[in-house]
N, C-alpha and C positions, 0 to 999 in steps of 0.2 A: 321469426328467427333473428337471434343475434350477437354479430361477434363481438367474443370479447377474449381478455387475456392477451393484448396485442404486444407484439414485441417488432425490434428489429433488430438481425444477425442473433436472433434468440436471448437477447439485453432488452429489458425493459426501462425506456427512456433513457439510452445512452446518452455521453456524453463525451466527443472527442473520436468520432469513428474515423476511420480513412478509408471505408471500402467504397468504389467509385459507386456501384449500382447497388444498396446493400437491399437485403431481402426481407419484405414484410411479412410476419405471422399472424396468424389470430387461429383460435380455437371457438364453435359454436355453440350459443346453448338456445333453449327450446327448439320446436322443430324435427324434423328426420334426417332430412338430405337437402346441404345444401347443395343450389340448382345454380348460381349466380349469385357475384361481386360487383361493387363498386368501389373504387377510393377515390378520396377528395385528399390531397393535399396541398400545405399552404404556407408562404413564409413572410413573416409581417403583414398577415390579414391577406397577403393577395394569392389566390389559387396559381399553382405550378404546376399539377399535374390532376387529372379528370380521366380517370381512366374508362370513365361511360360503363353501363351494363358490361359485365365478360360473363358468357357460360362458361359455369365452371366450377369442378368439386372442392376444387385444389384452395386449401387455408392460406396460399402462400403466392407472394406478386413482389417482384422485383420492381427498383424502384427506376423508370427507365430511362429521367432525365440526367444531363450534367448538373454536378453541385461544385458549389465554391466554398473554398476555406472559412471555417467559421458558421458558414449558413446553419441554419436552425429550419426545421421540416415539420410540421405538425401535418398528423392525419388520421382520418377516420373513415369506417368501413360500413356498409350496408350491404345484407344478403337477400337471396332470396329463397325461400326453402322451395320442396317438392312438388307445391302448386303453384309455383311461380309466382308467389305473393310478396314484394318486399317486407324486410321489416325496418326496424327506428333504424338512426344510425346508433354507433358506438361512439364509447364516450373517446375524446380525443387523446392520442398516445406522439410523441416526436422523436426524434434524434436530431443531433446535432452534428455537426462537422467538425474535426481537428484540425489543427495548425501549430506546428513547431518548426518555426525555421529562421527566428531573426536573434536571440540571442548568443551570446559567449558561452563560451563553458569556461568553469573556473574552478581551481581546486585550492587548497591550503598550499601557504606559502612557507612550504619547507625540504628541503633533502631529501630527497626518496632513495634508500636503501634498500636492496631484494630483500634480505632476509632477515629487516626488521620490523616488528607491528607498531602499531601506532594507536595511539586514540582517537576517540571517534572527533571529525571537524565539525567545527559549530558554525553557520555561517547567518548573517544578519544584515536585513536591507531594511532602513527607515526612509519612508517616504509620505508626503502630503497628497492627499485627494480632496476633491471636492464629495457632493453628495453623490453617494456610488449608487447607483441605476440596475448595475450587471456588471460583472465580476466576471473571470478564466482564469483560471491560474494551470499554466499547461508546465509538467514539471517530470523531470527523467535525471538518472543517474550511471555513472560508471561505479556501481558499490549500491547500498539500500538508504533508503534516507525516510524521514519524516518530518515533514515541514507544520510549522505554526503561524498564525494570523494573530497577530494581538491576541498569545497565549495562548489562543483556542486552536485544539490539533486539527490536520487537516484533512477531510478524507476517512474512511473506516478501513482501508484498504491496510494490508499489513506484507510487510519486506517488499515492498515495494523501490522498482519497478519490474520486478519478479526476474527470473531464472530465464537466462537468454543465451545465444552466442553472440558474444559483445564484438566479435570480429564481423560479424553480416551483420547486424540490429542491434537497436536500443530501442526496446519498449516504453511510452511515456502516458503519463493520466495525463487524465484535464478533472478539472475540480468545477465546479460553481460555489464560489465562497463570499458573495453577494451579502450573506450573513454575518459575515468575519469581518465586514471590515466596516470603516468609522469617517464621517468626513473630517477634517484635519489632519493627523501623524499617525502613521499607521508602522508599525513594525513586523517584516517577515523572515520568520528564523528557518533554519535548517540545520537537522543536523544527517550525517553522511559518515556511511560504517561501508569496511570490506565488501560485505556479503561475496557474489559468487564472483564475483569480477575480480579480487586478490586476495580473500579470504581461502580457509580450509576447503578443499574439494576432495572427492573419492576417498575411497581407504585409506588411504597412503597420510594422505591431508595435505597433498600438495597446497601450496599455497602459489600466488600473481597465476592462475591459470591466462586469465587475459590481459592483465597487465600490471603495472606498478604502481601506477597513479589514480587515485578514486578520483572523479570530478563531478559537476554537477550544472544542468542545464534549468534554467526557470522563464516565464514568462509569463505577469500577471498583464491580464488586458480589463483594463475598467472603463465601463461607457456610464458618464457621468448624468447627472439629470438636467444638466442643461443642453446635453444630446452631443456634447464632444466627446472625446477617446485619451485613454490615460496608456501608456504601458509601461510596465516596472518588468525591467530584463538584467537577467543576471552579465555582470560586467567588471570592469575593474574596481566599481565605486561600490561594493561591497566589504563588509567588515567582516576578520574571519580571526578563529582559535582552536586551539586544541584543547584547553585549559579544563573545560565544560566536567559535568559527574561523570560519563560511562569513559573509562579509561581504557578499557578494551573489548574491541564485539568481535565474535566471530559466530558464523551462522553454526558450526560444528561444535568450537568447544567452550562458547559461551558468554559471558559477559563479566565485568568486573567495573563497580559502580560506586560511586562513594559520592551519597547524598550530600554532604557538605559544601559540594562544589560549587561555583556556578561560573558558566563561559565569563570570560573578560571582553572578548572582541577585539582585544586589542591590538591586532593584526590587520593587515590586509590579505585580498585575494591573489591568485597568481592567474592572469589569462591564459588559457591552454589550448587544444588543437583536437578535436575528433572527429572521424572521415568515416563513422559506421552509418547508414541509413536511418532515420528515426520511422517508427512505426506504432502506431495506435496500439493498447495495449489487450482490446477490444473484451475482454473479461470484468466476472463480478468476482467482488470478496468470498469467499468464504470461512466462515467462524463455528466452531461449536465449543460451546462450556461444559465443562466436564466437574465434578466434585471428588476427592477422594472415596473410596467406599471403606475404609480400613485402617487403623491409624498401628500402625507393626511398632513394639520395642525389639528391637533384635537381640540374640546373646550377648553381644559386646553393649549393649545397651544405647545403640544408635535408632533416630527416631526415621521410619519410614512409610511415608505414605502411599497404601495400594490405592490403583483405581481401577475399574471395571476391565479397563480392555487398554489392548499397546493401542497407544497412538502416537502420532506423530504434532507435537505441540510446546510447550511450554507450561513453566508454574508462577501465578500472580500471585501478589502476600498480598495485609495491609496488618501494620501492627502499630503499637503503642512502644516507642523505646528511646533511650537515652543517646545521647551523644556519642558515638564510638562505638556502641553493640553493632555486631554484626548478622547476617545470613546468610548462610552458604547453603546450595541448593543444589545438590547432584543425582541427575535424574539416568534411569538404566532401565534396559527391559526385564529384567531378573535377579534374581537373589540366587546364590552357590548353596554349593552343600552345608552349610553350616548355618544360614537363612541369615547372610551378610549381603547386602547389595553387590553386585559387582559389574561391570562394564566389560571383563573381559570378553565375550560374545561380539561385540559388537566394536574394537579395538582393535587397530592396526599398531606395531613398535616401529616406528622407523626412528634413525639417529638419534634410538633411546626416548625419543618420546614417543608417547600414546596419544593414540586422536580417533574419534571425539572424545572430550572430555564432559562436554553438556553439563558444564557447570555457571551458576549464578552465584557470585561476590558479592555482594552488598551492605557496606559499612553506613548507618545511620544516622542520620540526624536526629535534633530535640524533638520529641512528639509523637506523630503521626508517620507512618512512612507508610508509602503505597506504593506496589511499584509492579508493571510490567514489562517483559524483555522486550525491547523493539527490535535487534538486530540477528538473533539464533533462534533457534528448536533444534529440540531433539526427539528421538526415537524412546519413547518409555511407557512404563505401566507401574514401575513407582518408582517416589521421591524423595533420597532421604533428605533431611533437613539437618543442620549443626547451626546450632546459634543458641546466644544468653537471652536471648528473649522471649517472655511467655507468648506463648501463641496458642490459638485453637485453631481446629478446623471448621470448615463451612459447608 
């Protein structure tokens, strides 16, 4: 008999947990019944915890010593089935420890107005390392953000640092980006949108539910190969703009994006003040791809794409087009009487405006344009499309 499928807090090889005593899994195979466990585990080669023989049916063993910030826990389990016969062990599975607690929060340096929106901020840290060993990059927001490494995005994780009450909590990842980066200049960007923090909320679409200022928390930790320690925290010696492509995100009604752009930085940060608890954000991604099944001309001869089933998602292009073409993308759960798309179902009017609108803006650049929403979704089952650009579907 032996276990496998090992997890902790039901995460497979987390990263960043904060629960004191978190709880180890596994599920059995060959064998009947298991009779008896063991775990071995270990940090930096040296055993921490030996929990000896336990009788016991139970898949599941809390972990019972104190940890420290940062620590890294490997471990592995052997059973014993019904005739009390051991078997191998399993292969080795860990978790990790989180820590966010020594950086600034900082936001764009400009006037904040209740009731006006703004562009999404860009913000950018270039820094020198030596040869990088191990890498953390522990990273949370007041608003949704997506950070980059010398270009390369960070994480698979999407609207991130998810849906919270920003008055109790702020949920944070931790990243291992060991792969991202370079010894000599490294550059790490951000960029930071509304989402549920001052963005559209509830029917209404109220907007600042929890406040008025988006900001943004980081802290890269690098343990170098000649066994020193780097950290890159976010602070006043950051470069920031608003300048960047997506000119407006909202998680409700949409995005408005114009390829052409690219941040200047030519700003600085503003250092700011938040008193909510940080908290590991202890969850995985999830993703599913979906394809159109249906490509609709409607009467008025508007082009709209069915898919299978409502879901709750977004629509990614990738097309070939000239400088100035645009894509407008207006997604809705249904089509009216007349087999026009419409949104009124799912639209509230307040002071004359409608919300959601679940639209995507996207004026292009020469060539190639690819693009997926980072900071909304919507609610839909099709999408119609308006744009001078030939396009298929996939």
């Amino acid at each position: 008999m032996k276990a496998v499928r090992l997890k902790t807090e039901y995460l497979q090889d987390p990263l960043g947990i904060d629960i004191p005593h978190p709880r180890l899994f596994w599920t059995c195979e060959d064998g009947i019944t298991q009779s008896a466990f063991q775990i071995l585990a270990a940090t930096d080669g040296r055993t921490v915890w030996d929990s000896g023989k336990v009788p016991s049916g139970s898949m599941h063993a809390d972990y019972p010593n104190a940890l420290a910030s940062r620590q890294r826990v490997s471990w592995r389990v052997r059973l014993w089935d019904e005739n009390d016969d051991p078997g191998a062990w399993s292969s080795e599975a860990f978790f990790e420890m989180g820590l966010l607690n020594a950086s600034d929060w900082i936001a764009g340096d400009y006037p904040v107005r209740k009731k006006q929106r703004y562009p999404v901020d860009c913000f950018r840290k270039v820094f020198s390392a030596g040869q990088v060993q191990k890498a953390r990059l522990y990273l949370t927001a007041c608003g949704l953000y997506e950070a980059r490494l010398n270009g390369r995005r960070v994480g698979g994780a999407l609207l991130t640092p998810g849906s919270t009450d920003y008055r109790k909590r702020i949920q944070y990842q931790v990243y291992d980006v060991t792969d991202l980066l370079r010894g000599g200049e490294n550059a790490m960007t951000v960029e930071l949108a509304d989402g549920w923090y001052r963005g559209s909320n509830g029917g209404a679409g109220q907007t600042n539910t929890f406040g008025t200022q988006t900001k943004l928390l980081a802290q890269l930790e690098l343990t170098l190969a000649d066994g020193t320690t780097q950290t890159v925290c976010s602070d006043g010696s950051w470069a920031w703009s608003n300048d960047g492509p997506i000119r407006f995100a909202d998680l409700k009604d949409g995005e408005i994006v114009d390829a052409n752009r690219e941040p200047s930085y030519s700003g600085s940060v503003r250092v700011v003040e938040e008193h909510a608890p940080l908290t590991a954000s202890d969850n995985v991604p999830v993703l599913e791809r979906f394809a159109p099944v249906e490509r609709i001309t409607t009467p008025s001869g508007k082009t709209v794409l069915k898919y299978a089933q409502n879901l709750s998602g977004y629509v990614s292009f990738r097309v070939t087009a000239h400088k100035g073409q645009r894509v407008h993308i207006t997604m809705g759960e249904t089509l009216d009487d007349s087999g026009e798309l419409t949104l009124r179902n799912i639209q509230c009017v307040t002071k004359g405006r409608p919300s959601p609108l679940q639209e995507l803006d996207y004026t292009c650049r020469e060539g190639v344009n690819e693009y997926t929403p980072k900071f909304y979704y919507g609610g839909f089952q099709y999408a119609q499309v308006d744009t001078d650009v030939e396009f298929r579907t996939e």
